[in-house]
C-alpha positions as CSV (number, residue, x, y, z in Angstrom):
1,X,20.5,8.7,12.4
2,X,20.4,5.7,9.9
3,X,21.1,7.3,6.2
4,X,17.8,4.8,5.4
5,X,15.5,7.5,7.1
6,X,16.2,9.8,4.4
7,X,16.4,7.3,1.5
8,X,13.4,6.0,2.6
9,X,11.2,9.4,2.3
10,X,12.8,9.6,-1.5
11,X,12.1,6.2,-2.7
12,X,8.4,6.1,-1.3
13,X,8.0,9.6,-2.1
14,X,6.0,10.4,0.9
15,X,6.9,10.6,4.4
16,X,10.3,11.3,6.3
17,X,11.3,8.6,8.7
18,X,13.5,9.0,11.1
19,X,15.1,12.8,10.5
20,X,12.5,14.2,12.9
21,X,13.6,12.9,16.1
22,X,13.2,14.7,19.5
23,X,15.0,18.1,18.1
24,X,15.2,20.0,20.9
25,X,13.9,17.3,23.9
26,X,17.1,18.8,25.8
27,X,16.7,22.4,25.5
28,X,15.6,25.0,28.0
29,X,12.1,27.0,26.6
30,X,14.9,30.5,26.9
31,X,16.8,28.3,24.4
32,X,14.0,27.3,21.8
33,X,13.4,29.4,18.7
34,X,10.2,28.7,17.0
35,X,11.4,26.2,14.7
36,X,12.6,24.1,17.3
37,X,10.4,24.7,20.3
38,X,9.0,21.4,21.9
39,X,6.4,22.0,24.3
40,X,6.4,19.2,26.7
41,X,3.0,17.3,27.0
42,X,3.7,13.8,28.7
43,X,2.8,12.1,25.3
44,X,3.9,10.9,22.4
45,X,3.5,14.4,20.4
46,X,6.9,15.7,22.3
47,X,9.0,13.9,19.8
48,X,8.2,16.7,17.5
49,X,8.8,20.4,17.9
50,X,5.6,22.0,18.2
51,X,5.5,23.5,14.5
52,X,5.7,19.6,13.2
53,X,2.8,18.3,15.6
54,X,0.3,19.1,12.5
55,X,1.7,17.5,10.5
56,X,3.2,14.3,11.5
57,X,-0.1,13.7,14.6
58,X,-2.9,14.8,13.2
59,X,-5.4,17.9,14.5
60,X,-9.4,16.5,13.0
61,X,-11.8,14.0,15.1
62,X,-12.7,10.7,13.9
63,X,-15.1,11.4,10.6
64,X,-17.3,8.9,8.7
65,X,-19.0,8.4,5.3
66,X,-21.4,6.4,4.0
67,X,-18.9,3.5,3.6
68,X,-16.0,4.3,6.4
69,X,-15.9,4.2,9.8
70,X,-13.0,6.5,11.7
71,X,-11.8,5.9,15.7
72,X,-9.3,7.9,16.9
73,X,-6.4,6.6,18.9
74,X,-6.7,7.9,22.5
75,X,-2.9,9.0,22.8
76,X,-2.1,11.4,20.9
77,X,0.7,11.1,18.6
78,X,1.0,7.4,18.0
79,X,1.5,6.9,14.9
80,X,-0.2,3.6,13.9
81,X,0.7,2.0,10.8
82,X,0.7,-2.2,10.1
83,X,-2.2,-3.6,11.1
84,X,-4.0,-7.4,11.2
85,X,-6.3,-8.9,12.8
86,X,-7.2,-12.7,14.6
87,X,-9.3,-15.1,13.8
88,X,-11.8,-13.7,16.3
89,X,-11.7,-10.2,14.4
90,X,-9.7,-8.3,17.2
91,X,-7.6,-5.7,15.6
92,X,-4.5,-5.7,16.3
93,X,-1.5,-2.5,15.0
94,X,1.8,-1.1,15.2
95,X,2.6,2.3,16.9
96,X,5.7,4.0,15.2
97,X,5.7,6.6,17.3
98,X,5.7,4.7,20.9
99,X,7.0,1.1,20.0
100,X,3.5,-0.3,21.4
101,X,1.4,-3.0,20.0
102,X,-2.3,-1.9,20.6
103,X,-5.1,-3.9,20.2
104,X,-9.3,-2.9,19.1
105,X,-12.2,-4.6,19.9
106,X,-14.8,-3.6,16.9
107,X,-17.4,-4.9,19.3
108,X,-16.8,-2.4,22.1
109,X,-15.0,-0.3,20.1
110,X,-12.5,-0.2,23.0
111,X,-8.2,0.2,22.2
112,X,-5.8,-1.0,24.4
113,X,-2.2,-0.2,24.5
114,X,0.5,-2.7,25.8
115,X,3.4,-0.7,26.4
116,X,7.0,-2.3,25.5
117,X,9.4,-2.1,28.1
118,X,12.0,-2.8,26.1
119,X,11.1,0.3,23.7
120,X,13.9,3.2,24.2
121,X,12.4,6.7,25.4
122,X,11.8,8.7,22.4
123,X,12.3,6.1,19.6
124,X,10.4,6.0,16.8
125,X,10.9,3.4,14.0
126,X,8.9,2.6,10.8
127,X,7.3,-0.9,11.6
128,X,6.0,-1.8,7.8
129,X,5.2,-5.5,8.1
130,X,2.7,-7.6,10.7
131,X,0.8,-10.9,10.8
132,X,-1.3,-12.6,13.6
133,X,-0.7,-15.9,13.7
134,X,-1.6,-18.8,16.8
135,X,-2.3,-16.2,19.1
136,X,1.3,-14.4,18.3
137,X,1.3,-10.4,16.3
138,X,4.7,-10.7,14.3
139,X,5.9,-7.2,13.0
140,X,9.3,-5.3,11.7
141,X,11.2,-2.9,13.1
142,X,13.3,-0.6,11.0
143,X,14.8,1.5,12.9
144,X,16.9,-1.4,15.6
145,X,16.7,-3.8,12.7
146,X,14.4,-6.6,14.5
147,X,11.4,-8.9,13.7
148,X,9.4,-8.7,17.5
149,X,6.8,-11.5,18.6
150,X,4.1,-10.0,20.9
151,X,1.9,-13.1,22.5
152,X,-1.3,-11.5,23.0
153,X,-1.7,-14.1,25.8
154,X,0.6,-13.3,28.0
155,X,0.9,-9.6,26.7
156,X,4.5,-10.2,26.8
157,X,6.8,-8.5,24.0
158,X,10.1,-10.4,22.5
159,X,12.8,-9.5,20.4
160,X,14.6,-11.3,17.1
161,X,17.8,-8.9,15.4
162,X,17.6,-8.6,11.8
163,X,20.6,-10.2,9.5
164,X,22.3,-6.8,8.5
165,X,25.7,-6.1,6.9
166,X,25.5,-2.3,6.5
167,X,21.7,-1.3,6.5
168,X,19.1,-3.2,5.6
169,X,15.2,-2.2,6.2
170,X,13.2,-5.3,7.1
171,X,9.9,-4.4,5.5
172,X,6.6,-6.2,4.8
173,X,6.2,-9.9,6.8
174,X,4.3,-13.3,6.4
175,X,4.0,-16.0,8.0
176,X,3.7,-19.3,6.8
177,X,3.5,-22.6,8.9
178,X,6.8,-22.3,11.0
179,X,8.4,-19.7,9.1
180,X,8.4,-16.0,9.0
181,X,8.9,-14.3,5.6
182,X,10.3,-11.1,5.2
183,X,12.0,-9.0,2.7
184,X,14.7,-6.5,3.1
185,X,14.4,-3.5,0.6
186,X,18.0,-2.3,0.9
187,X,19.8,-5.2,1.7
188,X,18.4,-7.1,-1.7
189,X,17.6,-10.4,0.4
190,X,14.3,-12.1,1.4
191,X,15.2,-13.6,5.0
192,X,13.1,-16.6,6.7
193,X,13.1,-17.4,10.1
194,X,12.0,-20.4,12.0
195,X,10.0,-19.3,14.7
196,X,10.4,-22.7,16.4
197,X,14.0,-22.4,17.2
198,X,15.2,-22.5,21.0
199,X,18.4,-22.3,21.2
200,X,20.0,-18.7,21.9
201,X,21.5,-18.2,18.7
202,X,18.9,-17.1,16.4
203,X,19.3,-18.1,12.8
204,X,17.8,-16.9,9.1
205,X,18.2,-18.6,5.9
206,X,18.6,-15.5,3.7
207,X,18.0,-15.8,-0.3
208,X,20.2,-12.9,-2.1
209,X,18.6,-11.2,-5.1
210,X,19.5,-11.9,-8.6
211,X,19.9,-8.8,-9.3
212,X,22.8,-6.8,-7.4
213,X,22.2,-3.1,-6.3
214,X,18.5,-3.3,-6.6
215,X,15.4,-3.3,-4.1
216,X,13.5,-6.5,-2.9
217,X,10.1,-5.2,-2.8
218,X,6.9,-6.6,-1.7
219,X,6.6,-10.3,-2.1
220,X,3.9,-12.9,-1.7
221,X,3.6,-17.0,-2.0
222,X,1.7,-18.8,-4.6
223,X,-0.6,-22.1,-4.0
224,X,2.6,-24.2,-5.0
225,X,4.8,-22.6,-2.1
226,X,7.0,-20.4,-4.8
227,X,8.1,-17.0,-3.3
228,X,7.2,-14.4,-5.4
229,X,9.0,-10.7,-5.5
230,X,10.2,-7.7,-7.2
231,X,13.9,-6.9,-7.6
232,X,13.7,-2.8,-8.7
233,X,15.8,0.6,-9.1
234,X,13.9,3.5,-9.2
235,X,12.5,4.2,-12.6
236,X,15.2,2.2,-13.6
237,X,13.5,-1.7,-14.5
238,X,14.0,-4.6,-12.4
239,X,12.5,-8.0,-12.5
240,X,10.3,-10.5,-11.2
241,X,11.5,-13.4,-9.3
242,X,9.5,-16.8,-8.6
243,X,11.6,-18.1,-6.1
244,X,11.3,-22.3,-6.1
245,X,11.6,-22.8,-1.8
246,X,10.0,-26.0,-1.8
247,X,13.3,-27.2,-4.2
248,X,15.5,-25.4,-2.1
249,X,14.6,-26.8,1.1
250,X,15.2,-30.2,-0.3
251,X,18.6,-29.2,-1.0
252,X,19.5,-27.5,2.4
253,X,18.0,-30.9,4.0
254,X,20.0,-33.2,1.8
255,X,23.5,-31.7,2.5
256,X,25.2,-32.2,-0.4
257,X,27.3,-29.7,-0.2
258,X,26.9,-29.2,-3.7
259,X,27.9,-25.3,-4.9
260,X,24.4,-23.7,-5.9
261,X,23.6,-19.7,-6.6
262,X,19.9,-18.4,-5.8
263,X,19.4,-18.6,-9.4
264,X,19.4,-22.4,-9.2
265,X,15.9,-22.2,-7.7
266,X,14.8,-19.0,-9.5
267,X,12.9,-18.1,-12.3
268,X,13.5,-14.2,-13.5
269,X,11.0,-12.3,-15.6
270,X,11.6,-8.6,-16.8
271,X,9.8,-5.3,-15.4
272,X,8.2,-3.3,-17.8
273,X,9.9,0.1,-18.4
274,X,6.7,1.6,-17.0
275,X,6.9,0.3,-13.8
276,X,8.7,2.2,-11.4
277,X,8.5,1.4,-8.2
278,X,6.4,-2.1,-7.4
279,X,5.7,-1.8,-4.0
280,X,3.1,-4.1,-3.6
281,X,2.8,-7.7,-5.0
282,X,0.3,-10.5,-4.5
283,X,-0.8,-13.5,-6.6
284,X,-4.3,-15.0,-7.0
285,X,-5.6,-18.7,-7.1
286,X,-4.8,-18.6,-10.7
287,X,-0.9,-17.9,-10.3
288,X,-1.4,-14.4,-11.7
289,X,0.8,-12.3,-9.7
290,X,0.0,-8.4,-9.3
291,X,1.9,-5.6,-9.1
292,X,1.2,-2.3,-7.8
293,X,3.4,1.0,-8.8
294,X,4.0,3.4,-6.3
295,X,5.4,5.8,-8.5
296,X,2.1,6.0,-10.7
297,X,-1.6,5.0,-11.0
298,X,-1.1,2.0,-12.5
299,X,-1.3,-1.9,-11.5
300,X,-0.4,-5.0,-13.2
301,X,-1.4,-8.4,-13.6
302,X,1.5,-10.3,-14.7
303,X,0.4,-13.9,-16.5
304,X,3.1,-16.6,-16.4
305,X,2.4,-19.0,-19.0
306,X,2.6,-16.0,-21.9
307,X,5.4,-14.1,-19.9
308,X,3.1,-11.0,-20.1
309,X,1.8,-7.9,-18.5
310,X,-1.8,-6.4,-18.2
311,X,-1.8,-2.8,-17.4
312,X,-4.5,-1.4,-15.8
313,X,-4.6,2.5,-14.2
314,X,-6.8,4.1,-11.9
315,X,-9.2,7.1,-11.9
316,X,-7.1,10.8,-11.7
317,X,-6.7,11.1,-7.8
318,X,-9.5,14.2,-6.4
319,X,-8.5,17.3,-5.9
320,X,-9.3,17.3,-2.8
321,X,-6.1,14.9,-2.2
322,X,-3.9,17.2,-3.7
323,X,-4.8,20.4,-3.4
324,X,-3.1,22.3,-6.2
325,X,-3.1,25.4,-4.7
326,X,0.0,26.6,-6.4
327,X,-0.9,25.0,-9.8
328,X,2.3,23.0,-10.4
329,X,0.7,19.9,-10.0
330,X,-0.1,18.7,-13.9
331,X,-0.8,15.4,-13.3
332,X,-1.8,14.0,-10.3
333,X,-1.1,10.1,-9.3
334,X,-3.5,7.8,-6.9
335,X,-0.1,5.7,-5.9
336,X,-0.9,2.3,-5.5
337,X,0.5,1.4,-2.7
338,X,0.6,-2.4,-0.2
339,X,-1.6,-5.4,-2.6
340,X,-3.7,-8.4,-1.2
341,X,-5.8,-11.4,-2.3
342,X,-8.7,-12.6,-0.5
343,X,-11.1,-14.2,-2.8
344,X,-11.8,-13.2,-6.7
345,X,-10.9,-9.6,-5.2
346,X,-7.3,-7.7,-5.3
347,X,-7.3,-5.3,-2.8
348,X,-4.7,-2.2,-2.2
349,X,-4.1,1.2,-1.0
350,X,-3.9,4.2,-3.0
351,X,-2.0,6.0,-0.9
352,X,-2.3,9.8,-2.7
353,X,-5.8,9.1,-3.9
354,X,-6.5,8.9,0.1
355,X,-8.6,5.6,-0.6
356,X,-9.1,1.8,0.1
357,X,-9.4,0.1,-3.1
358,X,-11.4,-3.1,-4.5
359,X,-10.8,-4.3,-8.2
360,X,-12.8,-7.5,-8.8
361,X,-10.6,-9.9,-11.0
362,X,-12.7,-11.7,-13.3
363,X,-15.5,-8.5,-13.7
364,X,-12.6,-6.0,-13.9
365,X,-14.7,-3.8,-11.6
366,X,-12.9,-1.2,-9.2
367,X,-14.4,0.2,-6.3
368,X,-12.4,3.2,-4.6
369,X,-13.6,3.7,-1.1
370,X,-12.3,7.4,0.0
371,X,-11.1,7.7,3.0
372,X,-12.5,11.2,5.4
373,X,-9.6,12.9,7.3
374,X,-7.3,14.5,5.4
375,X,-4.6,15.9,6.8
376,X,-3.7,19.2,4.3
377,X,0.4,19.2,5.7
378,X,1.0,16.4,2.9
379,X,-0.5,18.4,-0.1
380,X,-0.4,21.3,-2.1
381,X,-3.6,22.8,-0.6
382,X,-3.2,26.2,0.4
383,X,-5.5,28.0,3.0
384,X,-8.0,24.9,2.4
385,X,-8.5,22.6,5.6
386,X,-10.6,20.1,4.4
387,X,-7.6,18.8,1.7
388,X,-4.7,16.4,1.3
389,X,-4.0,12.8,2.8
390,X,-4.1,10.8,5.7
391,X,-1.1,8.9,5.0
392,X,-2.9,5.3,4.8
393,X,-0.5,3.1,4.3
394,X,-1.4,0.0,6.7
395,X,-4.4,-2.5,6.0
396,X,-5.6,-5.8,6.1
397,X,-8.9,-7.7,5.0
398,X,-11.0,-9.6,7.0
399,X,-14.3,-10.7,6.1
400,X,-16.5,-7.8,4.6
401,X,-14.2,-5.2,6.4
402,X,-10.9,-3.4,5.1
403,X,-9.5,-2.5,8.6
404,X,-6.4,0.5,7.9
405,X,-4.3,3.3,10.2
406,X,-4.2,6.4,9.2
407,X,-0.5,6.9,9.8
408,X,-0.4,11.0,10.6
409,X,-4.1,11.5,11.4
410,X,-3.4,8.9,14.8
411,X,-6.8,7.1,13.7
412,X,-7.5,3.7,12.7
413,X,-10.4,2.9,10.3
414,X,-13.1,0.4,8.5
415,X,-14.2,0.2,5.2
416,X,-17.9,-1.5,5.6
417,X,-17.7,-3.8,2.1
418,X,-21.5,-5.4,3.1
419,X,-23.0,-1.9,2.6
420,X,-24.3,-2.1,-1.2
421,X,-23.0,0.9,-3.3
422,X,-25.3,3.7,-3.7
423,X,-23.1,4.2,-7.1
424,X,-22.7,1.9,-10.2
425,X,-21.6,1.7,-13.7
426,X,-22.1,-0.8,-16.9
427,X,-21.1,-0.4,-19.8
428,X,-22.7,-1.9,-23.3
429,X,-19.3,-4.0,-24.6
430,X,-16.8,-4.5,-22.5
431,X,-14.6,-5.8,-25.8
432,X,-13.8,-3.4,-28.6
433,X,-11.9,-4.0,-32.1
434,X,-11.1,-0.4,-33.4
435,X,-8.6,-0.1,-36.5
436,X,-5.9,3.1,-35.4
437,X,-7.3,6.6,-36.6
438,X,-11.1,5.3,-36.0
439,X,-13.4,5.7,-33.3
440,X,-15.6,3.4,-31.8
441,X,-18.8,3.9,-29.2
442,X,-20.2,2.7,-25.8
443,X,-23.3,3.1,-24.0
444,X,-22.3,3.4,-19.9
445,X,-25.5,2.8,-17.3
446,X,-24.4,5.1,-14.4
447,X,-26.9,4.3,-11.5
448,X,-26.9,7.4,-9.1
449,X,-29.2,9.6,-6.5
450,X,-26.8,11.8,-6.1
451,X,-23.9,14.7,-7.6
452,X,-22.1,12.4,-9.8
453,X,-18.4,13.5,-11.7
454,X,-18.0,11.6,-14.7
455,X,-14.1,10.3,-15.6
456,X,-12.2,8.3,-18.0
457,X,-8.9,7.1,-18.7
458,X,-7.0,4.6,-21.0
459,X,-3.6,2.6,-20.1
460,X,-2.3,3.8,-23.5
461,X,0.6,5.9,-23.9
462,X,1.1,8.7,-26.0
463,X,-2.9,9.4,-26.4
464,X,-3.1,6.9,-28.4
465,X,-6.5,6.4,-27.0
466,X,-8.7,9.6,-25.9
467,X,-12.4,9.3,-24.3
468,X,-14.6,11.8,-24.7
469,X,-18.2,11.9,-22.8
470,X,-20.2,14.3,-23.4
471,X,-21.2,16.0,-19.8
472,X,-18.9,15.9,-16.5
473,X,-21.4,16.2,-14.1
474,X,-25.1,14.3,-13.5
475,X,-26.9,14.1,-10.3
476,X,-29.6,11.2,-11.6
477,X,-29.2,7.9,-13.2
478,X,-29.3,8.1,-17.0
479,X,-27.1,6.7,-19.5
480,X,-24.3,7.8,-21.2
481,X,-22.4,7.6,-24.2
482,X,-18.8,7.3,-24.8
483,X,-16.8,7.7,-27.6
484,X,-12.9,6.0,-27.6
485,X,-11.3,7.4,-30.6
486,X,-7.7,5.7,-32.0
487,X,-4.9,8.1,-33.2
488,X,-3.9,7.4,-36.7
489,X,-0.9,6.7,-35.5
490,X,-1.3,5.0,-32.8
491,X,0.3,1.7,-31.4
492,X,-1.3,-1.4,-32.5
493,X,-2.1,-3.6,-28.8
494,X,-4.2,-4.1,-26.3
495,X,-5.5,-1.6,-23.8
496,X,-7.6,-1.2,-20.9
497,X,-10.1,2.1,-21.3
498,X,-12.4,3.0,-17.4
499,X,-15.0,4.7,-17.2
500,X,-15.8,5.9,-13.5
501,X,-18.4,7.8,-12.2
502,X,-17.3,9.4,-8.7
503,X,-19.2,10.9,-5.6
504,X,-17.9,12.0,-2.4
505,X,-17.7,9.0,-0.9
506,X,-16.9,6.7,-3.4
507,X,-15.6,6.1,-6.8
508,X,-17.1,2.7,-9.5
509,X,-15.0,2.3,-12.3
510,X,-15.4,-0.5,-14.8
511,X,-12.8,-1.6,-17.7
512,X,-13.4,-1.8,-21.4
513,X,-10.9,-4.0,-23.7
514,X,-9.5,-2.1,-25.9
515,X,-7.8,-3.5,-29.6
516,X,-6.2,-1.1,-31.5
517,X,-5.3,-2.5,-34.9
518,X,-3.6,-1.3,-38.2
C-alpha cells in the first residue's frame, strides 16, 4: 500500500484511500471473523468486508428536494467522484472503485459504463482531477500514478505514467489548448503535458514549487495565461504563486541555455495564518483569485494589485451533517472544498456542510443548495439515519446545472440553478462604520413560506464582532432586525458580517461590510 493512502485521509480530513483494500478477498467463509468477512457479490462492493459496505457504498435510494435531483449508479459500489461534462451536456465521471469511465445522458436519464481493460481486478484509486475536451475525458489516477485519455468516440481507454520520484499524487487537471495541467500535492510540482506528442516516450515539463516540503494545491489560469496555485503545510502558512508560463515558454523555445530557477517566472504572495489548507483555487475575469480552506468555513478573495485578502465564512454547517450525538463536536465547519468560475458566480463544495454552493461576486450573495442523502457512517450521529454526509467532493458547472457524485452514497446528482428560490434575504445597508465598543443596526427582509432558522456569523476573530437577532425561528416573511455590536477592544479592520436564513432545502446568506474603528 502507497504511505499516500493514509496521508491523504489526514490532510483532507475525511476519507481513507487506499487502506481498505480487498481484506480478506482470499479467505475461506470458516476463516472470516466478522470484522473481516467479505461476502462475495459479483460487484464492486466485494472490495470491502461486509461491515465496511455502509459506509464506503452507500444503503439509501436516489432522494430529491426542491432544488436537487439524485440518480443512483446502477452498480453498486462504484464509487464515482470527478465529474465533467461535453459541450452537448452528456455527463461524463470517474469510478474509484472499478477504474471505469461512465457516461449520463440527462435526457434519458440513462448511465453507461465503459469498462477498462487495462484496470487491475480489485483496484481502486482516488481519481481527483477530469476535463472533457475535443471529444476526449482526461482524468488522474492516484493510485498507478497516471493521467488516462478516454475518447468517447471510439470508447477506447489510454494510459500516460505520472513524473514520480518517490510518491507524488497527481490531483486536480485542466486542459488548456494542447496542454494538460496538473498539479502534484506531494511531489510540490505542477506537471504539463502535451497531449499532441507521438513518439513513445512521453514527456512533462514539470515547474517545482518555491517552497520546498510543502503541498501544491489546487490551481487555476488567469485571462493572461499565468498559472495560479497554493504552495501549503498543514496549519502551517504557505503562499501563493502566479506562475508567468507564457514567459517561460519563450525561454524553453529560445534555447539559451541560460541557468534559470522557477522563481525567475514567479511571483510569491504570503498565506494568511488563517488559512489552513487551500484546497481549492480559481480566479475570476477580474484577476481575483479565490481560495477555499478545507480545514474551516472560510474562503478568500485574494486582490493582487493591494497584495490583500478578503475573508469571507459560511453559515455553521446543520446538524443534520454532523450529528453530534456524543456532544464533542463544539464547533462545527462547512469545509469548503474544490472552487470554480463560470460567470460573476464562484462556485464550490462544502464538503461537511453536505452542499453545493453559489456566492455571487459583485452582490456578495451565497446560496447553499443541500444536498439529500446522507450517509450517517461519516458523522457523529448516533442511532439517527437520516444524518451525516454524502462525501461530495466531485462537480462541475454547466449551464444552469451543478452536476456532482456523491462519492460513498454511489449516486450522481443536479443542482437545478433555473428554479427561483423559494427563500431570500436583504438587508437595509450592506456598509457599516461602527467605532470598537459600539453597536450598530440592520433591518434584514427575509422572504419565506415556510419553517425558516435564522443565523449569523462574522469573519472576525476573537468576537470581536457578535450578532444578535432577536428570534431563531419564523415560518412567514417579515422583517428583521439585527444588531452587530463591536468589543471595546476589538481589532480596528474590515470584516464581513452574514446573515442567513435557512430551510431544509436551502440556505440564502447575504454579507454586510463591516468597519470597525478606534
Amino acid at each position: 500500500m502507497k504511505k499516500k493512502g493514509i496521508a491523504v485521509a489526514i490532510f483532507f480530513g475525511v476519507i481513507l484511500i487506499t487502506s481498505t483494500l480487498a481484506l480478506a478477498l482470499n479467505s475461506s467463509p470458516s476463516q472470516q471473523n466478522p470484522l473481516t468477512k467479505t461476502t462475495i457479490t459479483g460487484t464492486p462492493a466485494d472490495n470491502f468486508p461486509d461491515l465496511d459496505r455502509p459506509k464506503f457504498c452507500g444503503a439509501s435510494n436516489a432522494k430529491s428536494n426542491q432544488y436537487v435531483t439524485e440518480y443512483k449508479i446502477p452498480t453498486d459500489c462504484t464509487q464515482p467522484l470527478a465529474i465533467t461534462t461535453d459541450d452537448s451536456g452528456t455527463v461524463y465521471f470517474v469510478q474509484t472503485n472499478t477504474g471505469k469511465i461512465a457516461k449520463f445522458d440527462p435526457d434519458t436519464e440513462y448511465f453507461v459504463e465503459y469498462p477498462n481493460p487495462d484496470w487491475p481486478q480489485g483496484g481502486r484509486s482516488m481519481m481527483w482531477g477530469i476535463d472533457y475536451s475535443f471529444g476526449d475525458v482526461w482524468y488522474t489516477d492516484d493510485s498507478f500514478d497516471s493521467i488516462w485519455k478516454f475518447s468517447t468516440t471510439e470508447e477506447k481507454y489510454s494510459r500516460v505514467g505520472f513524473p514520480t520520484q518517490e510518491d507524488s499524487l497527481p490531483q486536480h487537471l485542466k486542459v488548456l489548448g494542447n496542454q494538460i495541467i496538473v498539479n502534484d500535492f506531494y511531489e510540490g510540482k505542477i506537471s504539463l503535458y502535451d497531449r499532441t506528442q507521438t513518439s513513445k516516450d512521453k514527456t512533462y515539463t514539470n515547474i517545482p514549487t518555491p517552497i520546498p516540503g510543502s503541498f501544491v494545491g489546487g490551481f487555476d489560469v488567469d485571462s493572461d495565461g499565468n498559472i495560479w496555485y497554493t504552495n501549503w503545510m498543514l496549519r502551517q502558512g504557505g503562499a501563493l504563486i502566479k506562475f508567468d508560463y507564457n514567459s517561460f515558454a519563450d525561454y524553453v523555445a529560445s534555447g539559451t541555455g541560460k541557468n534559470v530557477t522557477v522563481l525567475d517566472f514567479s511571483e510569491t504572495f504570503n498565506l494568511p495564518q488563517s488559512i489552513a489548507a487551500p484546497n481549492g483555487l480559481a480566479v475570476d475575469k477580474n484577476g481575483n483569485v479565490w481560495l477555499a480552506d478545507t480545514a474551516s468555513s472560510n474562503f478568500y478573495k485574494f486582490t493582487e494589485s493591494t497584495e490583500s485578502y478578503t475573508r469571507y465564512t459560511t453559515p455553521i454547517a446543520p446538524l443534520a451533517t454532523y450529528g453530534n450525538a456524543t456532544g464533542m463536536i463544539k464547533t462545527p465547519v462547512s469545509q469548503p472544498y474544490w472552487a470554480q468560475i463560470e460567470g460573476d458566480k464562484l462556485y464550490f463544495n462544502e464538503q461537511a456542510s453536505n452542499a453545493l454552493a453559489v456566492f455571487d461576486i459583485e452582490q456578495e450573495y451565497l446560496v447553499e443548495y443541500h444536498v439529500p442523502s446522507r450517509n450517517p457512517n461519516w458523522a457523529d450521529c448516533g442511532d439517527k439515519s437520516d444524518c451525516g454526509i454524502a462525501q461530495v467532493f466531485g462537480f462541475d458547472v454547466a449551464g444552469d446545472k451543478i452536476w456532482f457524485t456523491q462519492w460513498v452514497e454511489n449516486k450522481i446528482g443536479k443542482v437545478d440553478l433555473a428554479k427561483p428560490l423559494s427563500t431570500t434575504v436583504s438587508t437595509s445597508s450592506k456598509q457599516l462604520t461602527i467605532p470598537k465598543g459600539q453597536t450598530a443596526s440592520v433591518d434584514v427582509m427575509i422572504s419565506t413560506n415556510q419553517n425558516t432558522e435564522i443565523l449569523s456569523k462574522a469573519t472576525s476573530e476573537f468576537s470581536d464582532i457578535i450578532v444578535k437577532t432577536p428570534v431563531s425561528t419564523i415560518s412567514e416573511s417579515q422583517s428583521v432586525p439585527v444588531s452587530i455590536v463591536t468589543n471595546p477592544s476589538a481589532l480596528p479592520g474590515t470584516y464581513k458580517v452574514l446573515v442567513s436564513a435557512r430551510t431544509a432545502d436551502v440556505t440564502v446568506s447575504e454579507f454586510i461590510t463591516v468597519t470597525i474603528t478606534q
